[in-house]
N, C-alpha and C positions, 0 to 999 in steps of 0.2 A: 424391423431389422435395423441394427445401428448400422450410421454413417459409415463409416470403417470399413464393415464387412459389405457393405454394396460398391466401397470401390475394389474390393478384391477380386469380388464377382464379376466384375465388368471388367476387370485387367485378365481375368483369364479365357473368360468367353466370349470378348471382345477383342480378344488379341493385342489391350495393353489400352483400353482410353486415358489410362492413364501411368503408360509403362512409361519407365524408369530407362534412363540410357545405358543402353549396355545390353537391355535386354531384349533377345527376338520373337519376332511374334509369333503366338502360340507357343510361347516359352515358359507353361505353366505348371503351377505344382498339383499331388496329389491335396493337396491341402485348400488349395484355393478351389480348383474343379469341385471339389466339396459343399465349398462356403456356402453355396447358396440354401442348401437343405439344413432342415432342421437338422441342429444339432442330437447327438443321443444324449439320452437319460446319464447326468450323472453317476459315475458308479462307484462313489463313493456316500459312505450313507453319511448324514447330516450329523452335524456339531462339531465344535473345535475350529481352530484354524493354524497354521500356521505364524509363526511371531519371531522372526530369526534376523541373526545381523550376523554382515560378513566379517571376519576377521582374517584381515590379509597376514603374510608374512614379514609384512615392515611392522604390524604392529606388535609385535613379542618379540624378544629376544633369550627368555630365559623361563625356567617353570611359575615362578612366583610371580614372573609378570602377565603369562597364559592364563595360572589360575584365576589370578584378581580381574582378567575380563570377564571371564566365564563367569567367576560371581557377579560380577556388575552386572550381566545382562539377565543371569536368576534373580535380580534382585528388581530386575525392570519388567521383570513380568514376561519375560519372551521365553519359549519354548525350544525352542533349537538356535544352535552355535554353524556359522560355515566355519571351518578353518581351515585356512590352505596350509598344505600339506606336500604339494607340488607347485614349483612357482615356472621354473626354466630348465627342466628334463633334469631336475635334483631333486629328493626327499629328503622330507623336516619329518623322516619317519626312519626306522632299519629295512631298507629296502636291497633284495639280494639283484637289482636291475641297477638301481641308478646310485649315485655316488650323496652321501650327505650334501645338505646345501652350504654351500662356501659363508652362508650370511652368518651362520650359529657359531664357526671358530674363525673365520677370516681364511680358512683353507678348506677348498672343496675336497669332497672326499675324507674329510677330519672328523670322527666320532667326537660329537661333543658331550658326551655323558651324558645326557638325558634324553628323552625321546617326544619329540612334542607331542605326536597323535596320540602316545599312551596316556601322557598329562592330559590330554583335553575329553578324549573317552572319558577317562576315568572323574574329573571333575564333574565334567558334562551330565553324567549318568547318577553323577553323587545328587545334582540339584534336580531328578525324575528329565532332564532337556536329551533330547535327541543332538547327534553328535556328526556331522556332513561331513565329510571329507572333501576338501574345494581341491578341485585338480585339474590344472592347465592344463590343457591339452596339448595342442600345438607351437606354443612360444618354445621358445629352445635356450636362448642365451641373450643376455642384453647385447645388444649392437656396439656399445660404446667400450665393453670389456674384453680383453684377447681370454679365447678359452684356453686353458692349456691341461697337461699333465694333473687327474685327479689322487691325491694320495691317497692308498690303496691298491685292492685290488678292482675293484669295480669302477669303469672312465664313464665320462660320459659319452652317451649315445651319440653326438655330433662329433664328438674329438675322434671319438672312433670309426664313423661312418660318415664322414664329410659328405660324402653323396646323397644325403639323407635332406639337405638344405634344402629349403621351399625359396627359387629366385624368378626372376618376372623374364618378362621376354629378353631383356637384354643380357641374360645369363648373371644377374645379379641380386641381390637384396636391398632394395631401398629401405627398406622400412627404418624409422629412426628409432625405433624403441627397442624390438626385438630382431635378432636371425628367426626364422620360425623351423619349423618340420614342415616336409612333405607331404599333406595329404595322400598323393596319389605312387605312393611309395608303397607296396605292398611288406616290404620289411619289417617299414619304420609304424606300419600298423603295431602288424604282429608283436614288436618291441612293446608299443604302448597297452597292447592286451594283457602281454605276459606283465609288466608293472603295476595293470591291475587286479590283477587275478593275485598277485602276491601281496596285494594290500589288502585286498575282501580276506585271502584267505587268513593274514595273520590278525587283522585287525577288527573288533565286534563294532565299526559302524553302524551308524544306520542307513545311509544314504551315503552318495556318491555322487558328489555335487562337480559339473564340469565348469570349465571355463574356457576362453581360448578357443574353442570347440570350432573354427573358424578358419581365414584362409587371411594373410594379409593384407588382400587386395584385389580386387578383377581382374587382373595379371597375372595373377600367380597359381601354380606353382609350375611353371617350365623347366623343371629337373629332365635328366634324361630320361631317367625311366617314365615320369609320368609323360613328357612327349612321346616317345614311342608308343605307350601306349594309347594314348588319343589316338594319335596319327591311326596304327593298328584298328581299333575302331572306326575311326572314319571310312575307311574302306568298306565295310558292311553297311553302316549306317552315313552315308554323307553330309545329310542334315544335320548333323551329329556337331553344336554347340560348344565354343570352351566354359560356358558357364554351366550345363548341362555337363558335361563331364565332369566339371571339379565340384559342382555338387553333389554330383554321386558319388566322390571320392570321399566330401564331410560325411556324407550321407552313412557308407561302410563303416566309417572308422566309431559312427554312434553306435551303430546294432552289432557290429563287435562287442563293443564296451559293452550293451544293453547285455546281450548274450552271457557276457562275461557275469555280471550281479547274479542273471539268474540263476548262472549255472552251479555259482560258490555261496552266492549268500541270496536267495531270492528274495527275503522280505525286507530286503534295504532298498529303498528308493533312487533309481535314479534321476536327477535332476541338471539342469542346466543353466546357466545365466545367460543368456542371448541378448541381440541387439536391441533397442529400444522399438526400433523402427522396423517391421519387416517386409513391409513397401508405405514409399510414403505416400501421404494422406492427399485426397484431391488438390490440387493447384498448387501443390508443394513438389519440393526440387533437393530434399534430406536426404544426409546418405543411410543406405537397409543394408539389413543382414543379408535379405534374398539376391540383391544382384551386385554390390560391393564386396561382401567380402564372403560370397560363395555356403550363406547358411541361411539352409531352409528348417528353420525352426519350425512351423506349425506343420509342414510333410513327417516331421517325425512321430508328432503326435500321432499324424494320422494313419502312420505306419505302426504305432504301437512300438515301438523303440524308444521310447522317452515315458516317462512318469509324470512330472512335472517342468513345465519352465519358470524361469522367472527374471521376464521382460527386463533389462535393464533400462528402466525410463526416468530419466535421470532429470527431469525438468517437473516446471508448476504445473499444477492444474491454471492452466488456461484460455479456456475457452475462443475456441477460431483460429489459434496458433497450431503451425505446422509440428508445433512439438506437444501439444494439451497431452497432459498427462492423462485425462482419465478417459479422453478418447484412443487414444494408443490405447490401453487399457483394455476398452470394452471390447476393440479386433482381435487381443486376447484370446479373450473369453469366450467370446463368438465362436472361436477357429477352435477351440480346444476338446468339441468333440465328450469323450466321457474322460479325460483326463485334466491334472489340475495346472493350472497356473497362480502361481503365489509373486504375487505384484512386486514388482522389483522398485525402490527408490533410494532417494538419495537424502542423508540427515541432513543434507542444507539447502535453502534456497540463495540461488545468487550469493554463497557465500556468504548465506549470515543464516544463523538459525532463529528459524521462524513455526514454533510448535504448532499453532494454528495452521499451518500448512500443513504438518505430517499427521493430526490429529483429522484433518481433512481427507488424505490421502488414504485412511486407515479406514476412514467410514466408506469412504466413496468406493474402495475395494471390497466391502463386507456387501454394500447392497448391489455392486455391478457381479456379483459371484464366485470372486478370484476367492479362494480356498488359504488364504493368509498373505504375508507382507513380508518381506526381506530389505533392511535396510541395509546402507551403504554410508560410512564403515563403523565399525567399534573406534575408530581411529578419531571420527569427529565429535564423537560423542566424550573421548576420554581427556578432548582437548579442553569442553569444560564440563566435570564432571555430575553437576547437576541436573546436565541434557538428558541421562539417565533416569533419574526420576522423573521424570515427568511422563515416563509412557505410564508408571503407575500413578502418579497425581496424588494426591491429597484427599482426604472425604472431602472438605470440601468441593475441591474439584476433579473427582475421579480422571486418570489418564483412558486410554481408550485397554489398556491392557490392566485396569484394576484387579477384575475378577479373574481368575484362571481361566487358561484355554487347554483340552488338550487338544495333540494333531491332531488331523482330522486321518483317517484312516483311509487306505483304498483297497476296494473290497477282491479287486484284480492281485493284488499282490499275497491274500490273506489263504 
């Protein structure tokens, strides 16, 4: 049994040897109570992997600049495109919910004559690549910009339901990057359902890639509604946790969405990017997804509300470090049950690119199990163009993606 998963086992059945602050004892998941047992068969039948790279919304601006990624990464031998398509409770698609994103004309709400999710489909499917739809979940609006008035008819979801804000105990929002959403807002679900249900219905993705999927903080979300309804809970349940509650708030708002694929487009996969970290590793003091910012990635797995994850583990393989990438990696793997995890990294090390690194990270992912690879981003890669090449390589020196892959299939969704 790897390292990893024996400290998960002993943080949940030992009531935390090695819990994390913040979180109470016997304050475990359906996922870790799990770990210790063998994992189930696979059930996805063998060959293929996944080979995808994210493509955020800062990196296109215009159709001819989407397609030419989309080629560059058919041309690098990867298999699926992420594109985000929701960044801050806007779409970079025709959405009858939310208002165009302000990035494509400089005014939210501004139809800018083209539609990107149609451009990247339809690219995407020209080169046989599967086609993700990257969709923030929770982020709402940058902190630094005032929202205002969308033109049109369609506002956004915050301008319109300010109550809708995810703030920490002091009735506020810290967070420097983002305002976020609500988890524990039963509205502001529902809003995000019906957004997606309108994007499976109009749109032939193939997956439905989340992001955000998360909570700002361990303090958050103290909105009204979600405190009452703690408070409301608590009374029945006294034991009754704020971490434990705003996880089961992430928790709703996944198997909505899960619900939502299957019920409009069932053989698109849903997936998610999660924290690197989802408790850290013995003797280390990292921040996780499980008790920082309220997301229990591997519960979901094991709830069957999730298809794929794909770990954000954004550092080297490093051997004994709190951050070793192919250790994170393998508690993965471990935890994932009969579903897949496609190894999440980043094109640079420290800021420089170093192929021998991701050419390492690629292997070490095919023989720890993980079901393919998702780099981070088309952005670092376009910065010098050549970084592309090299996942196909040269005869001389084949890249790790020379020969074709396709996905690998999951035989749950067929």
């Amino acid at each position: 049994m790897r390292r990893w998963l024996l400290a998960l086992t002993c943080a949940a059945l030992a009531a935390g040897c090695d819990a994390a602050p913040g979180d109470a004892p016997g304050d475990a998941t359906t996922a870790e109570l799990d770990a210790g047992a063998d994992a189930a068969p696979d059930a996805a039948e063998p060959g293929g992997e996944v080979r995808g790279v994210w493509i955020t919304r800062f990196a296109y601006s215009s159709r001819a600049g989407l397609e030419a990624i989309i080629d560059r990464a058919a041309a690098a031998g990867m298999n699926a495109v992420f594109v985000q398509i929701r960044g801050e409770g806007d779409a970079y698609y025709r959405s009858a919910h939310e208002p165009w994103a302000k990035r494509l004309t400089g005014v939210l709400g501004r139809d800018p004559g083209w539609d990107p999710l149609r451009v990247a489909i339809d690219r995407a499917h020209g080169h046989g690549m599967e086609l993700h739809a990257y969709f923030n979940v929770f982020s709402a609006w940058p902190t630094a910009q005032p929202l205002t008035v969308a033109e049109g008819t369609v506002q956004h979801a915050l301008y319109a339901h300010p109550e809708w804000l995810a703030v920490d105990s002091t009735g506020t929002n810290r967070d420097s990057e983002y305002r976020w959403f609500s988890p524990g807002n039963p509205a502001l679900r529902a809003h995000i359902v019906a957004t997606a249900r309108d994007l499976l219905t109009g749109y032939e993705v193939d997956g439905l890639h989340l992001d955000r999927v998360r909570t700002a903080g361990a303090d958050y979300s103290h909105d009204a509604v979600s405190q009452a309804a703690f408070d409301a809970a608590r009374v029945d349940d006294p034991q009754l946790t704020w971490s434990l509650f705003m996880r089961a708030q992430v928790d709703a708002m996944v198997a909505d969405l899960y619900a939502t694929v299957e019920a409009v487009r069932p053989r698109a996969r849903m997936s998610a990017a999660v924290w690197g970290i989802y408790r850290p590793l013995p003797g280390c003091n990292t921040s996780q997804g499980l008790a920082n910012y309220h997301q229990d990635s591997l519960g979901w797995l094991a709830a069957g509300t999730m298809d794929a994850l794909v770990p954000m583990i954004y550092w080297p393989i490093e051997p004994g470090a709190c951050t070793d990438w192919a250790t994170l990696l393998d508690g993965f793997v471990a935890a994932r049950g009969a579903r897949h995890v496609w190894a999440g990294m980043h094109a640079l090390d420290d800021n420089a690119w170093d192929f021998d690194q991701v050419r390492a990270r690629v292997e070490y992912a095919r023989a720890a199990g993980a079901h393919g690879t998702v780099v981070f981003a088309s952005t670092y890669l376009d910065a010098v163009p050549a970084r592309w090449d090299a996942y196909v390589g040269t005869p001389e020196l084949p890249g790790p993606f020379a020969a074709p892959s396709p996905v690998p299939r999951m035989a749950w969704k067929d």
